[in-house]
N, C-alpha and C positions, 0 to 999 in steps of 0.2 A: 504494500500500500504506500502510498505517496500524498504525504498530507502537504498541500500547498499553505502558504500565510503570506500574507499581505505583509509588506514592510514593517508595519507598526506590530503589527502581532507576533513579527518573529523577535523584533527587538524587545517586545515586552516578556514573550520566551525566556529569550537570554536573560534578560536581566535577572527574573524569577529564579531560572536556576543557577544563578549562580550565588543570589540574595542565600539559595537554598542548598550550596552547594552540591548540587545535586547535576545532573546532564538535564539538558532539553528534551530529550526522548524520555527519559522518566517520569520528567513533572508534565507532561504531554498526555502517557497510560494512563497516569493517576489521574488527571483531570478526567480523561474518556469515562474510565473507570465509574468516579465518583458519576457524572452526568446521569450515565447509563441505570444507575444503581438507582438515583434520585428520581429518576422516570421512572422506570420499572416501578418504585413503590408508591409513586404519583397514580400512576394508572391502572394499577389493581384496586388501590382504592374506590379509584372512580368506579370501577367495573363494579364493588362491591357494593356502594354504595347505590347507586343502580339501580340493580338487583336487588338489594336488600331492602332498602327504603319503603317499596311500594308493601311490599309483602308484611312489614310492622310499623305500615304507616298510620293505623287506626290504635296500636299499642301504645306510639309512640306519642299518638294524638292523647291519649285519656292521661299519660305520665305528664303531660304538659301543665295537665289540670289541675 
């Protein structure tokens, strides 16, 4: 894979890793990483929520009360 960056994002890269001493390709994963991870439990939620809501939404109505 070939990840392209705009001037300003590669320089903000660099700087990150090196603030972090750490390489570019590293704090690069770990950003994917974390994203990836943040969505995934963003959008199960949703799913769940969804789904679930309708189904103890007359429960959830009388706890209200």
């Amino acid at each position: 894979m070939t990840l392209r960056l705009t001037e300003d994002e590669s320089v903000a890269l660099r700087q990150q890793a090196e603030l972090e001493s750490r390489s570019m390709h590293e704090v690069a994963r770990e950003a994917i990483r974390e994203y990836v991870e943040n969505h995934s439990r963003a959008e199960l939620l949703d799913r769940v929520l969804d789904e679930g809501l309708p189904r103890y939404a007359e429960a959830l109505e009388r706890l209200g009360r």
